[in-house]
N, C-alpha and C positions, 0 to 999 in steps of 0.2 A: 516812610521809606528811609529815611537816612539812620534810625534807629536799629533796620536790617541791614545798613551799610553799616556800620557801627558794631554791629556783632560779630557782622562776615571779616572786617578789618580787624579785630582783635583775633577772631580764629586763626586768622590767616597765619598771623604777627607770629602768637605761639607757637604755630606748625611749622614753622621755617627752620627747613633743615633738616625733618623730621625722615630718617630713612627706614625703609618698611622691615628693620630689623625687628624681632619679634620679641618680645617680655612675656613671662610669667606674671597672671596677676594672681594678686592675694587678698588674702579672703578674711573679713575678723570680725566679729562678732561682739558686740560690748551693748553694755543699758546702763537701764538708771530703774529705779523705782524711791517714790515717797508715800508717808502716810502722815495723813496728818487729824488731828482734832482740833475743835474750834467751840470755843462758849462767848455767844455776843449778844450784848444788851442795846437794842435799838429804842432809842425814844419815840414813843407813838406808834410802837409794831404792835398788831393784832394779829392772832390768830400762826404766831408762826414759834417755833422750838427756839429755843438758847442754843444749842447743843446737837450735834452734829459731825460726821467724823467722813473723810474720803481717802481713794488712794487714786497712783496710778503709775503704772509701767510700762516702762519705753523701749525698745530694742533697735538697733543702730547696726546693720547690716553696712560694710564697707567695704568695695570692692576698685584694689589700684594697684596699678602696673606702669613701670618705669621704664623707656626706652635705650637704647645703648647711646642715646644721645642727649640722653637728661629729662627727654618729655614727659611728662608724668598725666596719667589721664585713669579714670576709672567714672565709677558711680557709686552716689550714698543713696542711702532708705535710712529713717526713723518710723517706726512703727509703732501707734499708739495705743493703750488699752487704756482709758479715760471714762468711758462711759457704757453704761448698761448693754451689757454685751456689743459694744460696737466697737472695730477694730479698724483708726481710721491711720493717720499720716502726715507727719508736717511737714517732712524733707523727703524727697525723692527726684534727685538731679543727676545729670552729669557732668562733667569737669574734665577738665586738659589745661597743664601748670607747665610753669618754667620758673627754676629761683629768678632766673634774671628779670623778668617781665610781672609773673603775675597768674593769679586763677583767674580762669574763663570758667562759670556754671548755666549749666543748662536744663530748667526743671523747677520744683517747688518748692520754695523754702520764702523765708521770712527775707525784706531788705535791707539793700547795705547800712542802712541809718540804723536796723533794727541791731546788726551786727559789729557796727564804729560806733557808735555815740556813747559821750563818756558823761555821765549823773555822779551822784553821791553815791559815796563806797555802799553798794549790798550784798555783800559777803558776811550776812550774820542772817539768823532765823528762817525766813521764810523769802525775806531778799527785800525790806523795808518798801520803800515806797514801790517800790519792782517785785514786789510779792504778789501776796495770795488775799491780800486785804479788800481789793476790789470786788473779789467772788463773791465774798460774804458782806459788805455793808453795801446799802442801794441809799439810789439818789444823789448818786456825786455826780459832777461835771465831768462836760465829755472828757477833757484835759487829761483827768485824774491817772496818774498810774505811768507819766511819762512818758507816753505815747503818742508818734503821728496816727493819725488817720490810717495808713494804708499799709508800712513799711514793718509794723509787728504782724500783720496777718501771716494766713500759709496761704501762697497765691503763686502761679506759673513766670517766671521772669526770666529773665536774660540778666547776670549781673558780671562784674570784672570788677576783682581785688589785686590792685596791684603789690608788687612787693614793694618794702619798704625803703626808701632811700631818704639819708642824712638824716631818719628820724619818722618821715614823713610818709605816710601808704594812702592811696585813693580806691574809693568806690564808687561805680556807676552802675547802674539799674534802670531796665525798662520794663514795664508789666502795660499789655494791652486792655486789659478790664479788671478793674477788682474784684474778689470775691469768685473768680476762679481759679479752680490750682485741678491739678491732674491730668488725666486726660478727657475735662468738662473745655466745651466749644461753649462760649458764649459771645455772641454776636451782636449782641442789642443793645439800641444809641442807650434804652431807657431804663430806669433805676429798678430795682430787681430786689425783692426781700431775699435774706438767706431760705437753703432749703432746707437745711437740716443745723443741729448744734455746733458743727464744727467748719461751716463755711459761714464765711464772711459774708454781707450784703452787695450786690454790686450797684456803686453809688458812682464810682468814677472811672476815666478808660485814658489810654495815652498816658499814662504815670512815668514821669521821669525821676531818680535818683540820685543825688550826687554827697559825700562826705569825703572830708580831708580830716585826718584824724594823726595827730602826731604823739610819739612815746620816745624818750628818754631818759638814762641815768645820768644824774652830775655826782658821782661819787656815789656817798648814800643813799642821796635822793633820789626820787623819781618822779619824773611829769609826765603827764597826758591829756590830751586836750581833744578836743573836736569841733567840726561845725558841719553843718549838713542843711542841705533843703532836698525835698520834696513836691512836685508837680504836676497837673493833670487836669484834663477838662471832666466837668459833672453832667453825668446823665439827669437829664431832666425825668419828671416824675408823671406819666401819661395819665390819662384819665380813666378812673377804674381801676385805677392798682391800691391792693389792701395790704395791710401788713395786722397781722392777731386778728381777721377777718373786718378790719375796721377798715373803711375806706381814706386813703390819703389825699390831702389837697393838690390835684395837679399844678405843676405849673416850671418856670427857670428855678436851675440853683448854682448855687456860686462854684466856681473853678475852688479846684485843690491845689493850695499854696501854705504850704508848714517848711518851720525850718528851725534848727535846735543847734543849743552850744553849750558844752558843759568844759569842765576843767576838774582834776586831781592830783593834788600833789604827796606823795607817801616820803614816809622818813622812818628806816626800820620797821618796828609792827603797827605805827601811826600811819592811817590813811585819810585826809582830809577829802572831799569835794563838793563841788554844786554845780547845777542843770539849770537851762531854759530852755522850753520849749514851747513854741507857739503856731496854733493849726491856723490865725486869724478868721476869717470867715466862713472858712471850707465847708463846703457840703450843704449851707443853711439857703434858705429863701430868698429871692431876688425880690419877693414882694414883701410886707407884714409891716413896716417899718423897722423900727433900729434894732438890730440884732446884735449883741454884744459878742466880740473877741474869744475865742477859745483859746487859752494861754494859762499854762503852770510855772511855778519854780523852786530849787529846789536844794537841798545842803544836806551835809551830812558828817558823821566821822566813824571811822571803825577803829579797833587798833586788837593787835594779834600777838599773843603772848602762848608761846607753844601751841597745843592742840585748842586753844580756847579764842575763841574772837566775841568782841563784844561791839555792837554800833547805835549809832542815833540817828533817826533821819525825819526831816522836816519838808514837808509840801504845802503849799499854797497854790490853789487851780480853780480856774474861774471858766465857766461857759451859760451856754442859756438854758435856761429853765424850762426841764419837762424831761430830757434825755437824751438818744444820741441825735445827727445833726439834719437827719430824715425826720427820723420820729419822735418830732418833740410834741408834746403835750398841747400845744397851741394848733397845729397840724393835723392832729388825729382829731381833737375834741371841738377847735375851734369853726368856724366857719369862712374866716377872712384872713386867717394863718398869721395874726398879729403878733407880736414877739412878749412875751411875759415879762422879759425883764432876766437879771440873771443868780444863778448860782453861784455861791464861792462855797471853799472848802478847806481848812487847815488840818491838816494831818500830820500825828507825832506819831512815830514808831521807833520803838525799840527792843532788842533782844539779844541773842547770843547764839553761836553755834559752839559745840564738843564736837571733835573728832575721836572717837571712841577707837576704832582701828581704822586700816586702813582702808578706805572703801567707804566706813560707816559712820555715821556723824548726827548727832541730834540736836534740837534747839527748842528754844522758845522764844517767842513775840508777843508784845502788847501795840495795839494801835489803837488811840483815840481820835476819831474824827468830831469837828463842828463841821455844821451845815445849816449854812445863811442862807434860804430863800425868797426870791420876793415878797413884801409885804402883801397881806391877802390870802395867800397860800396857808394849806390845811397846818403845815409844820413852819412857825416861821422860822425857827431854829432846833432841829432836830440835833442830837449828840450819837454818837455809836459809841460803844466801849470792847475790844474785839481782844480775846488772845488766845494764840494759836501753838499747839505742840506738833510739833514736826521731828520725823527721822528720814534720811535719807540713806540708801544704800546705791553704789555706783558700781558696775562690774563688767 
């Protein structure tokens, strides 16, 4: 309840004042599309291609209109074309702004932590550790890729960005279940596989959001920084529920608690930064015994000389062994849901982007990951060796 008081209080806030004089809205139209190729050598792959190439294009319908009194309100759509003829969605909200206060949105889109949290510069190739590395090497920790749990999904929420003062701008978020976004109703206490590629699992419900994120110039310089948590109680896993038609262990799982701080400091086309991020227990078993921390970190540097940027960025991300924080391998295959033990993972990336014209821009990336597994396991250290060509076009 106080989260619908919480929403209705901020609507309210903006709409103060607001008189029923009428505005023209307008209408714009913009995308993005990329294509990229990828040749990777995994240690211990059978049976799969090096080589492999995909695209995909987005379209950004935006519809705002400005009141004689400064109110500003409209709605976005991002439109996806990502996979085999299926034409899905990440963003589709409404909104109502005031410079002096702040956006109120209303709708699907990813959260506030997903949209303030500051890591290592990725402004080169494919977007280093916030790339496209994750797609193509398997068996990293859930950690991997700088990520909470819930706040990169596309899911239905309630969020408030305020404007920035002395430096300083906040966000708050609430999403009632994970792994819904649209106009999908999902109601149920209990854990829920995805239904299709592009929805998320729903693992957890009651999701709170909060990030304080500050930006300024001292002269040349520039700083920015962030901290953020994310919140939420976990749907437990009933009996009978499958996921790849294997049956899951029922039973308690731990509440959702992550929270992340990074910092970057720029100086001309030098950008320095580094991330933490840590999901701690979220989403794993109340039984099995000791289940190890989900937690990453992270550094980096870019630096930008005309149309060319070059960067380097470094990970370290630890979780448990088997995969995500449902379906780990001890869970699916085991009988008493005991904890394996965990995975680590160090990951170097680096690459460059070219701005060719304006709009269009190419790159290249190398990423090598190790991958530490429990002793006993089939790979006790597997390696990947990955590098990706990518162009983008923005319009």
């Amino acid at each position: 309840m106080r989260y619908v008081l919480l929403a209705g209080t901020a609507a309210v806030a903006l709409a103060v004042g607001a008189n029923a004089a009428s505005a023209q809205m307008t209408l714009t139209l913009s995308g993005d599309n990329y294509f990229e190729a990828g040749w990777i050598n995994e240690k211990g792959e059978n049976g799969t291609r090096k080589t492999e190439i995909r695209n995909r294009t987005r379209l950004v319908v935006d519809a705002s209109g400005k009141a004689d009194n400064g109110l500003q309100y409209g709605a976005k759509a991002r439109i996806r074309l990502r996979q085999q003829a299926t034409l899905d969605f990440d963003q589709s909200y409404a909104f109502v702004a005031t410079p002096e206060i702040g956006q109120l949105q209303l709708g699907t889109n990813t959260g506030v932590n997903d949209a303030m949290r500051i890591f290592a510069p990725n402004n080169f190739g494919t977007g280093g550790i916030d790339g496209s590395y994750t797609d193509w090497i398997t068996g990293l920790p859930n950690a991997t890729g700088n990520e909470y749990f819930v706040t990169g999904d596309t899911e239905t929420r309630i969020q408030f960005f305020s404007s920035r003062f002395a430096g300083f701008q906040v966000g708050l978020g609430y999403l009632p279940t994970s792994g819904s976004a649209g106009t999908d109703i999902n109601r149920s206490r209990f854990f829920s596989t995805a239904t299709n590629v592009n929805v998320a699992a729903s693992r957890f419900q009651d999701i709170y959001e909060a990030n304080l994120q500050y930006s300024a110039d001292f002269g040349p310089a520039t700083v920015k920084a962030s901290v953020g948590y994310e919140g939420g109680s976990a749907k437990d896993v009933a009996a009978g529920t499958t996921s790849g038609g294997v049956a899951l262990i029922a039973g308690n799982y731990r509440d959702l608690s992550a929270y992340q701080a990074g910092v970057q400091v720029g100086f001309g086309g030098l950008l320095i930064g580094a991330g933490y991020t840590d999901n701690t227990l979220s989403g794993l078993p109340q039984f099995g015994g000791n289940w190890v921390d989900q937690w990453e970190w992270n550094a980096g540097v870019a630096y930008t000389a005309g149309p060319v940027t070059v960067g380097y960025n470094f990970e370290r991300s630890v979780g448990p062994f088997g995969g995500g924080p449902i379906v780990a391998s001890s869970l699916v295959t085991g009988t008493t849901g005991t904890s394996l033990g965990a995975v680590t993972a160090n990951i170097h990336s680096v690459g460059t982007t070219y701005v060719i014209a304006k709009g269009l821009s190419a790159g290249i990336e190398y990423t090598h990951a190790d991958i530490y597994n429990p002793p006993g396991t089939t790979l006790s250290r597997p390696t990947a060796n990955l590098v990706l060509l990518r162009t983008d076009i923005a319009f």
